[in-house]
C-alpha positions as CSV (number, residue, x, y, z in Angstrom):
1,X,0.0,0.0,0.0
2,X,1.6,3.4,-1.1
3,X,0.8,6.5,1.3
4,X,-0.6,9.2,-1.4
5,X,0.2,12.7,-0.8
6,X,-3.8,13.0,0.6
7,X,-2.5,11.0,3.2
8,X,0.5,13.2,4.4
9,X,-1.6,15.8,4.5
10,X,-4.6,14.3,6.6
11,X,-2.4,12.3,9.2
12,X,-0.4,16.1,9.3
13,X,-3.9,18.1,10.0
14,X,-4.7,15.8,12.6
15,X,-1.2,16.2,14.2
16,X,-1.5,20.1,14.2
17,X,1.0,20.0,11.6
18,X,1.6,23.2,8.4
19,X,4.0,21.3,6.3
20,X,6.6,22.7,3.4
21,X,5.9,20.9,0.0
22,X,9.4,19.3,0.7
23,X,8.4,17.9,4.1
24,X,5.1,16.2,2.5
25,X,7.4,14.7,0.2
26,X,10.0,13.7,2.9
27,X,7.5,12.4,5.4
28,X,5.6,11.0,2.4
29,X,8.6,8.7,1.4
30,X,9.5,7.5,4.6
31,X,6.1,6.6,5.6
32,X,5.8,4.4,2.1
33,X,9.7,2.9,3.3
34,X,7.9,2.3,7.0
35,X,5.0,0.2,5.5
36,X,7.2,-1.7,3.1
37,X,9.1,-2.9,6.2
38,X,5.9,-3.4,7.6
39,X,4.8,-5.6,4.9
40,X,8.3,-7.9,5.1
41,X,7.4,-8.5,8.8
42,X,4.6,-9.6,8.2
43,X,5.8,-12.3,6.1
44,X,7.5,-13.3,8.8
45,X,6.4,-15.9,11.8
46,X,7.1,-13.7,14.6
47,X,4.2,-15.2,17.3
48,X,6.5,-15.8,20.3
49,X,5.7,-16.1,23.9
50,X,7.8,-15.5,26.9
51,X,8.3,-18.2,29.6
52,X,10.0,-18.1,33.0
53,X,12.6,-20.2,34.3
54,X,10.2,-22.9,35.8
55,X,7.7,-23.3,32.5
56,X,8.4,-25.5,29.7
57,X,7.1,-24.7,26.3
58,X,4.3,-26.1,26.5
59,X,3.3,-24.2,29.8
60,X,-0.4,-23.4,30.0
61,X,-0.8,-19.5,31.4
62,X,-3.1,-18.6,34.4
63,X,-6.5,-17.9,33.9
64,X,-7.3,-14.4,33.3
65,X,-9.4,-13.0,36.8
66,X,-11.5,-10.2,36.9
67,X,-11.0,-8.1,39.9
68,X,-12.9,-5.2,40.6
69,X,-11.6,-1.9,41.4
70,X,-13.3,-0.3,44.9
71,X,-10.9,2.6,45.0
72,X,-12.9,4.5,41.9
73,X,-15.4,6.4,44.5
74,X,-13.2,7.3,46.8
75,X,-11.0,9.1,43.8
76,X,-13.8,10.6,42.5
77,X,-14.6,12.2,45.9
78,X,-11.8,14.0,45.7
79,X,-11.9,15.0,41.7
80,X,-12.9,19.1,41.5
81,X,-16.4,18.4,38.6
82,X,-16.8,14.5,38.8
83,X,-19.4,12.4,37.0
84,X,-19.6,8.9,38.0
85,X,-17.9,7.3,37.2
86,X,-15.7,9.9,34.9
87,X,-13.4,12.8,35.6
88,X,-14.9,15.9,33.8
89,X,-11.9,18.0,32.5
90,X,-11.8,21.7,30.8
91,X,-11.3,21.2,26.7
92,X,-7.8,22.1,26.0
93,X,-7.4,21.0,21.9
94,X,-9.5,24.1,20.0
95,X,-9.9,23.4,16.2
């Protein structure tokens, strides 16, 4: 997949970015060189998984536990405009 110049320039406004003709084509290039490298990986077998000392390869992982969390009222109790179970915060980003 090639990154068109339509694509510099969206992934720039959305960074806040003016660019110089010479940085879209820059920024263009080494985007298109990123994917291509990108693409090679993928062709590539690269599922691995990390085992301590004491597991074998064949080591079966813990079951995944849900715990809940009872600290979030107490936070929010001290938070200056809360809304349960959120944090209300002043918009800083103005298009």
């Amino acid at each position: 997949m090639k990154i068109s110049r339509e694509d510099v320039l969206r992934v720039a406004e959305l960074a806040y970015l003016d660019l110089t003709e010479g940085e879209l084509a820059t920024y263009g290039k080494q985007l298109n060189e990123i994917l291509d490298y990108i693409g090679k990986l993928n062709e590539l077998d690269t599922m691995a998984q990390v085992l301590t000392d004491d597991q074998t390869a064949d080591a079966t992982l813990r079951e995944d536990i849900e715990v809940p969390c009872h600290g979030a009222a107490e936070v929010l109790k001290q938070a200056p405009d809360p809304e349960p179970p959120y944090f209300r915060v002043p918009k800083v980003i103005e298009r």
